[in-house]
C-alpha positions as CSV (number, residue, x, y, z in Angstrom):
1,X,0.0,0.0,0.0
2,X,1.4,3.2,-1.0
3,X,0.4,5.8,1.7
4,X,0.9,9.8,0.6
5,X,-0.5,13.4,1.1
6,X,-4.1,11.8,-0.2
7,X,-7.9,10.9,1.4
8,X,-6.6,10.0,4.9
9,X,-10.0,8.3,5.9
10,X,-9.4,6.4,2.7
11,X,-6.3,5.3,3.5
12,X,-7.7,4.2,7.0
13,X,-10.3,1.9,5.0
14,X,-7.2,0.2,3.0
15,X,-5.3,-0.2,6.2
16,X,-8.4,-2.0,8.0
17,X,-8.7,-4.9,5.1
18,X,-5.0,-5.9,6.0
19,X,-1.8,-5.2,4.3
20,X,1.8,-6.5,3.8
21,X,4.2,-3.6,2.4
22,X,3.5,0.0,3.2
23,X,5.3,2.8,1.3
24,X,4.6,5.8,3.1
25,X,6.5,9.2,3.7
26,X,7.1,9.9,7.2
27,X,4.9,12.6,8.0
28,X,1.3,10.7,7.0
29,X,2.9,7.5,8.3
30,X,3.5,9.3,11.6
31,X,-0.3,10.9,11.7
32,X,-1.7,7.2,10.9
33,X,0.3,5.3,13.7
34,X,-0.8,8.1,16.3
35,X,-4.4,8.1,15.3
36,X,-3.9,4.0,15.4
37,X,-4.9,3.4,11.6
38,X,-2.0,1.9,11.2
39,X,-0.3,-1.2,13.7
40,X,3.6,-1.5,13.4
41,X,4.3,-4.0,16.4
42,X,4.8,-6.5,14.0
43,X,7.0,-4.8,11.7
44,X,10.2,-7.0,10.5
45,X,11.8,-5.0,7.8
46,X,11.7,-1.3,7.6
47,X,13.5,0.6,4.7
48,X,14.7,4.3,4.4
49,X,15.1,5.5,1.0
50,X,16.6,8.6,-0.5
51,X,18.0,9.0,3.2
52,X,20.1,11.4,2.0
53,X,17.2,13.9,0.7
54,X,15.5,13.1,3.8
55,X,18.1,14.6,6.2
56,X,18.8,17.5,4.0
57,X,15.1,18.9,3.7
58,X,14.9,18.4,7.7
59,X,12.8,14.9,8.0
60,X,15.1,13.1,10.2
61,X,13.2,14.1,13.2
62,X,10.4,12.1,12.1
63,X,12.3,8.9,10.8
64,X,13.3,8.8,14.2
65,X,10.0,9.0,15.8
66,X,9.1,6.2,13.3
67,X,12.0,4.7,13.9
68,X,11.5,4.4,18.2
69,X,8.0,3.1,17.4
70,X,9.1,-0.2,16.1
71,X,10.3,-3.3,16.9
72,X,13.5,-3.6,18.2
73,X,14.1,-6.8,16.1
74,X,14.2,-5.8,13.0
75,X,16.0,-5.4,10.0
76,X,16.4,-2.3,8.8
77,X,17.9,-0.7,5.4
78,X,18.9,2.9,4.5
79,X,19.4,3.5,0.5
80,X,21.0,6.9,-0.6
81,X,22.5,8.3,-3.5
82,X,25.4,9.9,-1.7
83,X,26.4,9.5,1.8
84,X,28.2,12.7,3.3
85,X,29.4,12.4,7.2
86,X,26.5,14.2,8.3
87,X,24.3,10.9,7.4
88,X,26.9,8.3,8.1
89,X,26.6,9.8,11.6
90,X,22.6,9.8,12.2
91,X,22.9,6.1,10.2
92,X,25.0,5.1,13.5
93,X,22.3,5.7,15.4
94,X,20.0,4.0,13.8
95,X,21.7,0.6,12.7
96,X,23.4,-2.4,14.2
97,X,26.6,-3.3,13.1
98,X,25.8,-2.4,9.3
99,X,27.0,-4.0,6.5
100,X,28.0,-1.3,4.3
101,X,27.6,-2.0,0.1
102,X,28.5,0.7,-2.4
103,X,27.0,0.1,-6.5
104,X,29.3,0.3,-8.8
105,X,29.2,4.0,-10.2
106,X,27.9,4.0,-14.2
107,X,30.9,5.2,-16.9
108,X,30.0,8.4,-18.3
109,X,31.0,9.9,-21.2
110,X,33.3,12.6,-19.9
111,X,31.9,14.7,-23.3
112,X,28.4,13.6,-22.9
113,X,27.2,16.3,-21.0
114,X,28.3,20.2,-22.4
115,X,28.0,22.3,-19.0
116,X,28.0,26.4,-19.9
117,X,27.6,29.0,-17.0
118,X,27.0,32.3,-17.9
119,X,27.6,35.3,-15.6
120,X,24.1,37.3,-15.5
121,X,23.0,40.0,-13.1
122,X,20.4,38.4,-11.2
123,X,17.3,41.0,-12.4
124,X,18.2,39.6,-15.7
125,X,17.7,35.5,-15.3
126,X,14.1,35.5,-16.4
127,X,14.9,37.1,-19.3
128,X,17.8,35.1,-20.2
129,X,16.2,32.2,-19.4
130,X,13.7,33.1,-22.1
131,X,16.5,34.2,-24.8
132,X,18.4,31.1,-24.5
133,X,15.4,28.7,-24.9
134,X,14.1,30.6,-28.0
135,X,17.9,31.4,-29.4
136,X,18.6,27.6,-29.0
137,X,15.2,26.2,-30.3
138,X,15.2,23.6,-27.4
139,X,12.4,21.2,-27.7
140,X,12.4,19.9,-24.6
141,X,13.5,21.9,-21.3
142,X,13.9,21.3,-17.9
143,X,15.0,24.0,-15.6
144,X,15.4,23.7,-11.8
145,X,14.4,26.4,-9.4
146,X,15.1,26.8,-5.1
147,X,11.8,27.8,-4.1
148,X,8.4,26.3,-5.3
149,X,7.1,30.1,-5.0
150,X,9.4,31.0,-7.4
151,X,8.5,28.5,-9.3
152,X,5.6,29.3,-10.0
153,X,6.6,33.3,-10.6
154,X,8.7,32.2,-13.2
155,X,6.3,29.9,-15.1
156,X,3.6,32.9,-15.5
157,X,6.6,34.8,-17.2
158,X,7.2,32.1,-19.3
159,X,4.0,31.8,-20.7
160,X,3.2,35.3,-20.7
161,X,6.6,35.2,-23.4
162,X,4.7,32.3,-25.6
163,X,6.6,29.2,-24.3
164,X,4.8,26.6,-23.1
165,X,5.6,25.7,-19.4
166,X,4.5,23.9,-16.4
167,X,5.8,23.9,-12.7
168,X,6.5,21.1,-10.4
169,X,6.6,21.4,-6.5
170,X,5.6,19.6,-3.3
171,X,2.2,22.0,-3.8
172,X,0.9,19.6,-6.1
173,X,-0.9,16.8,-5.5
174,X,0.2,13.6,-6.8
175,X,-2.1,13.2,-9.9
176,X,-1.2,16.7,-11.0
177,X,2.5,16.1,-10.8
178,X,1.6,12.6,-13.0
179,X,-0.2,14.9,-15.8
180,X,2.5,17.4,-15.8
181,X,5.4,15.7,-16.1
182,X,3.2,12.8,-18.4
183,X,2.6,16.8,-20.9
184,X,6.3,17.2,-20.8
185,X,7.4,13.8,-21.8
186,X,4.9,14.1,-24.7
187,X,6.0,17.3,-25.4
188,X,2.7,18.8,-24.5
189,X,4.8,21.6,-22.4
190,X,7.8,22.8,-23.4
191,X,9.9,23.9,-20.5
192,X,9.1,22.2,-17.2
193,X,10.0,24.2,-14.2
194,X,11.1,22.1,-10.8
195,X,12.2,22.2,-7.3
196,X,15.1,19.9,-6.0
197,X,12.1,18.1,-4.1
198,X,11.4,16.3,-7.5
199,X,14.6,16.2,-9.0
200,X,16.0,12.6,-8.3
201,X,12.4,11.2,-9.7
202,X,12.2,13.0,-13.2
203,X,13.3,10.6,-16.4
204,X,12.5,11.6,-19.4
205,X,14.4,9.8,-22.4
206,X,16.5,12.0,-24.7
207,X,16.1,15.1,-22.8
208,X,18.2,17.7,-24.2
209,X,19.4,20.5,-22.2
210,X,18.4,20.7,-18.2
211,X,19.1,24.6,-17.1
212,X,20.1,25.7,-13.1
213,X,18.1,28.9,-13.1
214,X,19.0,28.9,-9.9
215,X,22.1,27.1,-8.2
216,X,21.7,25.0,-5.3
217,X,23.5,25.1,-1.9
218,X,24.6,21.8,-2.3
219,X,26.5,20.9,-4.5
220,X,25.8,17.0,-4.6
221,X,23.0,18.1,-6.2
222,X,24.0,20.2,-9.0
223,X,25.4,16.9,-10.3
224,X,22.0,15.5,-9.8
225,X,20.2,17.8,-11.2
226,X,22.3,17.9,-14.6
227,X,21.8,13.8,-14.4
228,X,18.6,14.2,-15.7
229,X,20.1,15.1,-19.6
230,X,22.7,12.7,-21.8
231,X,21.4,9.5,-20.2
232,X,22.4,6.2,-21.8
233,X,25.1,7.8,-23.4
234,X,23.4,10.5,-25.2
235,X,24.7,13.9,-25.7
236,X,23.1,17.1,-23.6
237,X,23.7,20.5,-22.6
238,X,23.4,21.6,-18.9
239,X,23.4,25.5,-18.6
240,X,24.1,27.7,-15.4
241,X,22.4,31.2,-15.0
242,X,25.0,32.5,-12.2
243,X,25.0,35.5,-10.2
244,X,27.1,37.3,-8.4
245,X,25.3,36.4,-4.6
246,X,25.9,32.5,-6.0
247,X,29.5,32.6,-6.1
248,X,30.0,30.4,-2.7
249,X,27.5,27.7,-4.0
250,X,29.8,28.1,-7.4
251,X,32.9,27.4,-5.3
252,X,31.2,24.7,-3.8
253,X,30.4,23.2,-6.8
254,X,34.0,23.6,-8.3
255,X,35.4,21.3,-5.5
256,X,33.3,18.4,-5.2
257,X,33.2,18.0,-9.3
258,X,37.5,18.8,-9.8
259,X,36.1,21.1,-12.5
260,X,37.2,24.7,-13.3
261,X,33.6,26.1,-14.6
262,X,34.9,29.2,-16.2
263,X,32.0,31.9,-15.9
264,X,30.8,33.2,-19.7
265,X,29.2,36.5,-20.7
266,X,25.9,36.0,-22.0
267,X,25.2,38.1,-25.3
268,X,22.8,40.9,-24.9
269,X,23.3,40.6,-21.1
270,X,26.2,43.0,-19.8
271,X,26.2,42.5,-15.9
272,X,25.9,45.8,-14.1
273,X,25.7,43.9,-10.7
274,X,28.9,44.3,-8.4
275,X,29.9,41.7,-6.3
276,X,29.3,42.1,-2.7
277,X,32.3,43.5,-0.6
278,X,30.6,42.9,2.6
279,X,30.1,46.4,3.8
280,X,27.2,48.5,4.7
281,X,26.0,50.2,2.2
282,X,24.8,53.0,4.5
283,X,27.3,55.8,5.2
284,X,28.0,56.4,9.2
285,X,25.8,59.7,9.2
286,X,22.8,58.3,7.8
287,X,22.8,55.6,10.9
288,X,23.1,58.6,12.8
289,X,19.9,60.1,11.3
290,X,18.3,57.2,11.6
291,X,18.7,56.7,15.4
292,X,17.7,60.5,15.5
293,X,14.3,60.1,13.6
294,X,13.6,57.4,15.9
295,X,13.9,59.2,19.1
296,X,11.6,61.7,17.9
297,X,8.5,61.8,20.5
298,X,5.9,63.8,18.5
299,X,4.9,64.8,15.0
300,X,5.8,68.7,16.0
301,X,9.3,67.6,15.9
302,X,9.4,66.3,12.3
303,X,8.5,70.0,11.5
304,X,10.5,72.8,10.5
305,X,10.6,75.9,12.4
306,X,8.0,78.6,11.3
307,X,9.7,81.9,10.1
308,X,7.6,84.9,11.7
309,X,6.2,86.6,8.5
């Protein structure tokens, strides 16, 4: 049974009849074992997946609530894409003398994937965005995004610029994310827009250019993220819209891939922006105004003096 953010009390009906596996993310699964829809006594196996996502998006509070509320015989088995300290550490806590097996990475094509990043002032990435997709002709494009908000900003721009776009965020429900990303695969939509939330689950075959409209904070994922294009050795183009407030996530990204990423100037983009220095902008005596205007007790002391006439 496959448990998510749908009908609860429908759930509780499925759960009554009697079931065997239970996929469920950790915040309904909690709700259904307090309200006592759901009986884990028995519990023998239990299987964190994606463990990795889980701890970076702040979840690992509730896998161990889950976690305390089994069996204390059981087997249990965490999955993850990467494993930085930071997880090895929680996984401590959680398993017994762990056997510990690592996949065998896939060969890539060192050329299969053509990364750009282009320098832009920050104002300017919609637009960019825009220029690129219609300068390049891409059929197909999928450009990732921080914030599900701005997601959804930057799909009304789209469309209001004649492309064809969709977003994809933790707002929607599960058979809206199925249509959407079912239009994109067709082709329906053009440009699909998505957070890091989704990023790990989106294959779509021959996808041609992926595009960081925004760079994440960690850098594990940028190389997830541009995973998505030249898949079973097929060519693909990942692009970078960089600003100057993303050079530490740049940096960041630099180290973990060995890779120099030389910054590019976009055509038709001149970046005004300055890099930040780290000082206030304000100059000493406008503080001083400031805490001046603030100590002001009445409206008669905000005005001037009157001249006698």
């Amino acid at each position: 049974m496959y448990l998510r953010w749908v009908d609860k009390e429908q759930q509780k009906a499925h759960l009554s009849i009697g079931w065997e596996v239970v996929v469920a993310t950790p915040g309904r699964l909690i709700e259904l074992v307090a309200e006592q829809a759901l009986d884990v006594s028995m519990v023998s196996n239990v299987v964190l997946d994606e463990a990795d996502r889980m701890l970076e998006m702040g979840f690992w509070t509730d896998v161990q609530r889950i976690i305390q509320s089994l069996p204390e015989q059981r087997q249990t088995l965490l999955f993850s894409a990467t494993f930085p300290q930071a997880l090895e550490d929680k996984a401590k806590t959680l398993l017994s003398s762990p056997v510990f097996i690592e996949a065998q990475k896939e060969a890539k094509n060192e050329g299969a994937i053509e990364e750009i990043l282009y320098l832009v002032n920050k104002g300017s990435k919609a637009k960019a965005l825009i220029d690129q997709i219609t300068r390049n002709d891409w059929s197909q494009v999928l450009v990732f995004i921080g914030a599900k908000d701005n997601a959804d900003a930057l799909c009304k721009k789209l469309s209001k610029a004649g492309l064809s776009a969709a977003a994809l965020h933790g707002n929607k429900n599960q058979a809206e994310r199925e249509a959407t990303l079912e239009s994109f695969k067709q082709q329906k939509v053009r440009v699909l827009i998505a957070t890091d939330l989704l990023a790990r689950g989106i294959h779509v075959e021959s996808l041609p250019v992926v595009i960081n409209f925004e760079l994440p904070s960690n850098p594990e994922t940028y190389v997830h993220r541009i995973g998505r294009t030249a898949r079973a050795g097929q060519q693909g183009v990942a692009v970078s819209l960089v600003c100057h407030g993303e050079t530490e996530y740049l940096d960041a990204i630099r180290k973990t891939t060995s890779r120099e990423f030389v910054l590019k100037e976009l055509g038709g983009f001149p970046v005004t922006d300055k890099p930040s220095t780290g000082e206030n902008k304000r100059a000493p005596r406008d503080k001083q105004a400031n805490r001046r205007t603030q100590r002001k007790k009445s409206i008669k002391q905000f005005q001037g003096k009157n001249k006698r006439s």
